[in-house]
C-alpha positions in Angstrom: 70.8 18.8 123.6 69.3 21.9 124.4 65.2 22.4 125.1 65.2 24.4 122.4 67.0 22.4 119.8 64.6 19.3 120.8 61.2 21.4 120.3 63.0 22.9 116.9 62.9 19.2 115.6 66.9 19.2 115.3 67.5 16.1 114.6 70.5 14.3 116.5 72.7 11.8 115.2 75.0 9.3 116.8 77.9 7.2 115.3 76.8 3.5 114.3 79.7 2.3 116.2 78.4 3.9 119.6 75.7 0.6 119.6 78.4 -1.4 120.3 80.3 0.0 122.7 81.9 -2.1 124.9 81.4 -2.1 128.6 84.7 -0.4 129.3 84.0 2.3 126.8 86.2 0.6 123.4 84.8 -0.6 120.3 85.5 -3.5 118.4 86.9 -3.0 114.7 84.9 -1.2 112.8 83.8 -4.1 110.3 81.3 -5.2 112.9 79.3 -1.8 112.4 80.1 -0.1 109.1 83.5 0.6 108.0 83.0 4.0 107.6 81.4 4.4 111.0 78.6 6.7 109.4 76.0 8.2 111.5 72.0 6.9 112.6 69.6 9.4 113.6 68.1 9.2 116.9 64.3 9.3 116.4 62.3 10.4 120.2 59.5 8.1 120.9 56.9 11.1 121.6 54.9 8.9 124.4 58.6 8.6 126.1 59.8 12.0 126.5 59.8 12.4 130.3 60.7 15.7 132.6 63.4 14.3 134.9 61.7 14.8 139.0 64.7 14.0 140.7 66.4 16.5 138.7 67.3 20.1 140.6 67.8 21.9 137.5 65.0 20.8 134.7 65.8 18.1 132.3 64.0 15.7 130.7 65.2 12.2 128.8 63.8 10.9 125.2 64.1 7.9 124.8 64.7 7.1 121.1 65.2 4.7 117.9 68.4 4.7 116.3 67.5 4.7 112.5 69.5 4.6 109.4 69.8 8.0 107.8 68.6 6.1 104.7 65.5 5.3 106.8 64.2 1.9 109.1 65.9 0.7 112.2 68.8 -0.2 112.5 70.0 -3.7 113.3 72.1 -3.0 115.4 68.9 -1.8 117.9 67.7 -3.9 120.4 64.7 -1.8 121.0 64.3 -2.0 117.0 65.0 -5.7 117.1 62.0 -5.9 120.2 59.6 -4.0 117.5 60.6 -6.0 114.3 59.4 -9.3 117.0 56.0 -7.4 118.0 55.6 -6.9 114.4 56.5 -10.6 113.4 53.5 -11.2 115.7 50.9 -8.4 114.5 51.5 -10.1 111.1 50.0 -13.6 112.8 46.9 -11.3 114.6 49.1 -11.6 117.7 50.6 -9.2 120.4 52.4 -10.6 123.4 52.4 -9.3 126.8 55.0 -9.4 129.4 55.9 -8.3 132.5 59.2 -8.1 134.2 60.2 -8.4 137.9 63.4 -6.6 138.4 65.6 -7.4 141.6 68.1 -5.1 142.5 70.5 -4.3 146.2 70.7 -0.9 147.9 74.5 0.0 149.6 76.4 1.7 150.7 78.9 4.1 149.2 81.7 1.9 148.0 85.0 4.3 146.7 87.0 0.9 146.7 85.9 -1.9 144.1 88.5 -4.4 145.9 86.3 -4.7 148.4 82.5 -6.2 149.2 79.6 -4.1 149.1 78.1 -3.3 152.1 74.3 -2.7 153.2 74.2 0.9 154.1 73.4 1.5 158.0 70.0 1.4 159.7 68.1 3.2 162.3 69.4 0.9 164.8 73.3 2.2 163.9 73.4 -1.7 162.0 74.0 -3.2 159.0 71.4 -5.3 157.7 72.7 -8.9 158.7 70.4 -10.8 156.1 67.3 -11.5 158.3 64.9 -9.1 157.0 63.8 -11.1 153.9 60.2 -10.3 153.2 60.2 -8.0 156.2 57.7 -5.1 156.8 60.8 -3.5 158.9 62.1 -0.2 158.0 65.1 -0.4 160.5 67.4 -0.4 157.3 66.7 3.5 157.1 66.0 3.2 153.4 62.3 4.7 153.8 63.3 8.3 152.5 65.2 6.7 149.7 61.6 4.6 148.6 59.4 7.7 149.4 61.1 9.4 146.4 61.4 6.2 144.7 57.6 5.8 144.7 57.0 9.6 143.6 59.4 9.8 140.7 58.1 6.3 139.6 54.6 8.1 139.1 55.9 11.6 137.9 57.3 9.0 134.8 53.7 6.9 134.9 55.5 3.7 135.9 52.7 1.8 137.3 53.8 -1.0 140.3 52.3 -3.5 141.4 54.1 -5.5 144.6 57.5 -3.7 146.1 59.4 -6.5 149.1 62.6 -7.0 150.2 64.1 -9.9 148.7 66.1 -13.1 150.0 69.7 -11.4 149.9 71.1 -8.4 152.1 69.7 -5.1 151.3 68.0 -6.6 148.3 64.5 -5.5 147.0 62.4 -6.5 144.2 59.6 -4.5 141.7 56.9 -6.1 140.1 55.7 -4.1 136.8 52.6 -4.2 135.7 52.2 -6.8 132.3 51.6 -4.9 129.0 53.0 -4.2 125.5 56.6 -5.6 125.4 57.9 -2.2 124.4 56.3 -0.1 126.7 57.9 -2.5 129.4 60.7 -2.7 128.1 61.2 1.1 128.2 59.6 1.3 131.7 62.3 -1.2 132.9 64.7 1.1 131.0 63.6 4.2 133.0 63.3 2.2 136.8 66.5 1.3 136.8 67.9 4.7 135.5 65.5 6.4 138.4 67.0 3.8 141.0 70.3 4.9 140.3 69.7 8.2 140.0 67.7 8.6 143.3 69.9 6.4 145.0 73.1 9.2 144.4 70.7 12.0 146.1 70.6 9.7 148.9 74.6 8.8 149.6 73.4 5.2 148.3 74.4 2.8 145.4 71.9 0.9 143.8 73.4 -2.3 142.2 71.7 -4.1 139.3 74.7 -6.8 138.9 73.6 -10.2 138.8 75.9 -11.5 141.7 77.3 -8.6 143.7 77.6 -10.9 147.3 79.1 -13.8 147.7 76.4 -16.9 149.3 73.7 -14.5 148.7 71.0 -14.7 146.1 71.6 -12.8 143.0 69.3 -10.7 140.9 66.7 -12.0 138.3 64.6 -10.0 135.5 61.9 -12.9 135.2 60.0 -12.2 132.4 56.5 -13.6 132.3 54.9 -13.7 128.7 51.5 -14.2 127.4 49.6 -14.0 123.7 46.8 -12.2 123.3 44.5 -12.0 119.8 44.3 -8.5 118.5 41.0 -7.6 118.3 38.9 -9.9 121.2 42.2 -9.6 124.0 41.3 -13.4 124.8 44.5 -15.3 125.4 45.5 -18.0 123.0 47.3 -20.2 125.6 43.8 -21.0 126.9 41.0 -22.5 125.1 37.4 -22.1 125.8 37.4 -24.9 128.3 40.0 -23.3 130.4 42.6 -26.0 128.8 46.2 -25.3 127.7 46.0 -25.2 124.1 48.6 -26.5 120.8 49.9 -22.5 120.6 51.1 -22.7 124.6 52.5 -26.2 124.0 54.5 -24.8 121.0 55.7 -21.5 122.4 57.0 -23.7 125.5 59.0 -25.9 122.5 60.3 -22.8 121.0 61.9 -20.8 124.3 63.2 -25.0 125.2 64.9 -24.3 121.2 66.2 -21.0 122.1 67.6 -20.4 125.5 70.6 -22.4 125.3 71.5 -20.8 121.8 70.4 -17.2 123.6 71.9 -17.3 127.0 74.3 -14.9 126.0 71.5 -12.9 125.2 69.7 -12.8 128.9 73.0 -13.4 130.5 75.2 -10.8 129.0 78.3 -10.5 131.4 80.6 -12.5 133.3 79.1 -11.9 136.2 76.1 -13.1 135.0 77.5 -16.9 135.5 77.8 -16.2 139.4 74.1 -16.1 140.1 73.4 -19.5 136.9 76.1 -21.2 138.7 74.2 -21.1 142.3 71.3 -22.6 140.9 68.8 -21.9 143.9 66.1 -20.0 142.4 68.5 -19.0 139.6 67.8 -22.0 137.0 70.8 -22.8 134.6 68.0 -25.0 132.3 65.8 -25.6 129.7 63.2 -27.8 131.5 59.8 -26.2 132.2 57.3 -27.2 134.9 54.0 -26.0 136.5 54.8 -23.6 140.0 58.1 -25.0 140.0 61.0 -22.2 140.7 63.7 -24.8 140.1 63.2 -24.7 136.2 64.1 -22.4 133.7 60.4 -22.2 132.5 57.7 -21.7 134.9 54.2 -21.7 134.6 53.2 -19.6 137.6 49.2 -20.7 139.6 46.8 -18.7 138.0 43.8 -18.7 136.5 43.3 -20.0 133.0 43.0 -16.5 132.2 46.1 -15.4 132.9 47.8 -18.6 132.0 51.7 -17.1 131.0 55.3 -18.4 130.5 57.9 -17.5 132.9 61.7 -17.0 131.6 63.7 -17.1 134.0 66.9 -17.5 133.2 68.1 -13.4 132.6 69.3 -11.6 135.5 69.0 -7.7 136.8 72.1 -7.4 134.3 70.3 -8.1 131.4 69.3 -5.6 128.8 65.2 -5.6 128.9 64.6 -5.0 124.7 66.9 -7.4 124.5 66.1 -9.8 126.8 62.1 -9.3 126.3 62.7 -9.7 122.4 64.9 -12.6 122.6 62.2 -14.9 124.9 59.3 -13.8 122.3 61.3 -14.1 119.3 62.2 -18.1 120.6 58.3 -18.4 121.4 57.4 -17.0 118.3 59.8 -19.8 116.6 58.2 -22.4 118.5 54.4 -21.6 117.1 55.8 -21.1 113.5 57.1 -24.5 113.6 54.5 -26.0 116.3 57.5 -27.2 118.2 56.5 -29.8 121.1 58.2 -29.2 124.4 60.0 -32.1 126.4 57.5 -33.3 129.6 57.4 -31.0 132.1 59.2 -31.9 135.3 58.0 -31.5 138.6 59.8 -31.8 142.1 63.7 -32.1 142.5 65.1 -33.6 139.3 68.0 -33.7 137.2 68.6 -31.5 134.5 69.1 -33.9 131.2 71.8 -32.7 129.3 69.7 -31.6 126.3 68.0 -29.0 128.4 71.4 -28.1 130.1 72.4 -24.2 129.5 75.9 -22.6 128.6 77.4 -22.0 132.5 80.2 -19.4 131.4 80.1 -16.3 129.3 82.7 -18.2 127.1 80.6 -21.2 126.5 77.5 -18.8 126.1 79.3 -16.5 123.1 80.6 -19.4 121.7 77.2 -21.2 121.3 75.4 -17.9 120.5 77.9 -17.9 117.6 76.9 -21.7 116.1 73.9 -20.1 116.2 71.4 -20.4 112.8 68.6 -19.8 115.1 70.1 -16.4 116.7 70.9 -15.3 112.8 67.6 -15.8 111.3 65.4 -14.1 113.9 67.8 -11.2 114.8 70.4 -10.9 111.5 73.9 -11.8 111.5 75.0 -8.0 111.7 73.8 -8.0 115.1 74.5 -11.1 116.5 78.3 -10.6 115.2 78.4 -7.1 116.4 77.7 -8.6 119.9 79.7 -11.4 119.7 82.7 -8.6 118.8 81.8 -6.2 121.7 80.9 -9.1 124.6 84.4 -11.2 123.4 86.4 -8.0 124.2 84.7 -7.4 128.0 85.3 -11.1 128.5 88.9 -10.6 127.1 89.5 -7.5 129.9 87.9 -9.5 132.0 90.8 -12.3 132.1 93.6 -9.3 131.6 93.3 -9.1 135.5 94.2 -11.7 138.2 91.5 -12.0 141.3 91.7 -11.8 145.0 90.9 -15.5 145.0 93.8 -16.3 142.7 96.5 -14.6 144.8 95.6 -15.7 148.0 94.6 -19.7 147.2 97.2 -19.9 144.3 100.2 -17.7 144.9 101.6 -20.7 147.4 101.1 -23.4 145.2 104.1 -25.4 144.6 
């Protein structure tokens, strides 16, 4: 809208339906958000209203609420559902407080979608190969594209902390500074909107799937959560001997409850299931162990002061109110019900089949929609309304017939 409409207060509604638009751009029927389709009013958050700087001609981007016209959220709001969770806390005298680490690859152009992405080329006249992990090396040529990366990341206020190349080709990783789950949430929001955005002024494409290569790493959002009391900031996972206490016990035994019945929820597409199903670094499970990357739940070295949880099961891909809200809300379910947590595991072990997480997009909607759990904490509304949108991507998804399939099937007998 214009500047002038936005300072006048206009207020700007969207159709209810819009929440669930598919990833193709369709709907599913319109029982799933209203029959009617009526409208919600899009409410600017007035700490995220931010002038665009890689912008030529001045914008700027609000990010809002979506609220029912008769007034509260809307359910169908995963940044609503993230602040009905950090209320559900503040009602206990609790705020969590997460960080995300965001992986992501830089390419090249690529006008064809039939064929692989490519690294874009270096100073050297080469294509990054897949030796510079954790490199100080700027031969890739991507300096100018980081320079501006770096000063539109503190024209928003989007604090960093550590910025490296990652294990795959052309692949980078953020680490954001931990704080209020919303305010991360929307700072996650924003980065990746900037990456893309930069990355077009640059001839580049910035890719946030969670498997775009083939035997290459794909692309996490770990999410590392703490509790915190309001009031004295001390965190409740610790107690005054340093020690793990019953709370950080139980909010391991709630995420162990939740992530099979939320995978769908931190891994939203059918790509998704390329990066679980190459399990390196990518966990497909429930088990949890101390400085262990092979589990699903990580309890990174640190001092008892920053003793935290580490999800990380949702990729790049994921949807960061979402994701953030779902890992709190199964915490948060774990301490309401002081829920133990198996033993943790250490070393190279086997995954029991209790702790053993949906591996397709299929199986993931299909146990998200047995779900009593994913009802109760996030409202059936919602959790059918996604059910609807994600069944019709996966449904486009098998309309079309894969390189793989022509070439390894067509001369079958």
């Amino acid at each position: 809208m214009t500047a002038e409409g936005f300072l006048d207060g206009r207020r700007l509604q969207l159709a209810r339906g819009v929440l669930l638009q598919c990833i193709m751009g369709g709907y599913p029927p319109a029982r799933f958000y209203g029959s009617d389709d009526g409208d919600l009013a899009l409410v600017a958050d007035p700490v995220q209203i931010h002038r665009l700087p890689w912008s030529d001609t001045p914008r700027a981007l609000a990010i809002c609420d979506a609220d029912e016209l008769t007034g509260g959220s809307s359910s169908l709001s995963t940044r609503g559902q993230l602040k009905a969770v950090i209320a559900r806390y503040a009602a206990r005298g609790l705020a969590p407080v997460v960080a995300t680490e965001l992986e992501f690859f830089v390419f090249a152009p690529n006008t064809d979608p039939t064929q692989p992405f490519r690294p874009p080329i270096g100073l050297d006249g080469r294509r990054e190969d897949g030796q510079s992990a954790f490199s100080v090396s700027s031969n890739n040529g991507l300096r100018p594209f980081f320079s501006e990366v770096y000063k539109c990341m503190a024209a928003l206020g989007l604090p960093r902390d550590t910025f490296m190349h990652e294990m795959g080709v052309s692949q980078f990783e953020i680490n954001l500074l931990h704080g209020d789950p919303l305010l991360l949430a929307d700072q996650t929001f924003l980065f990746k909107h900037l990456l893309k955005e930069v990355a077009l002024k640059h001839g580049l494409t910035v890719v946030c799937m969670a498997k775009p290569l083939a035997h290459t790493p794909g692309s996490s959002m770990h999410i590392h959560q703490s509790i915190v009391e309001i009031g004295s900031g001390r965190n409740v996972f610790t107690d005054s001997d340093g020690e793990p206490t019953a709370m950080f016990r139980h909010f391991i035994g709630g995420q162990q409850a939740g992530l099979a019945d939320f995978t769908a929820l931190f891994a939203p597409n059918v790509n998704s299931y390329q990066r679980l199903c190459h399990p390196y670094a990518s966990p497909n499970n429930a088990c949890w162990s101390h400085d262990n990357r092979a589990a699903g739940l990580r309890i990174p070295a640190s001092s008892p002061v920053a003793r935290r949880v580490e999800n990380r099961l949702p990729g790049a891909d994921a949807n960061p109110y979402l994701a953030i809200a779902a890992s709190l809300a199964a915490g948060l379910h774990g301490i309401e019900h002081a829920l133990e947590p198996t033993e943790a595991i250490q070393g190279e072990f086997a995954v029991p089949d209790n702790l053993a997480l949906p591996c397709t997009l299929h199986a993931a909607l299909e146990r998200l929609k047995r779900s009593q759990l994913a009802r109760e904490l996030f409202g059936s509304e919602f959790i059918e309304g996604y059910i609807a949108s994600k069944t019709m991507e996966l449904t486009s998804f098998f309309d079309e017939i894969t390189p793989w399939e022509r070439r390894v099937l067509a001369a079958q007998a």
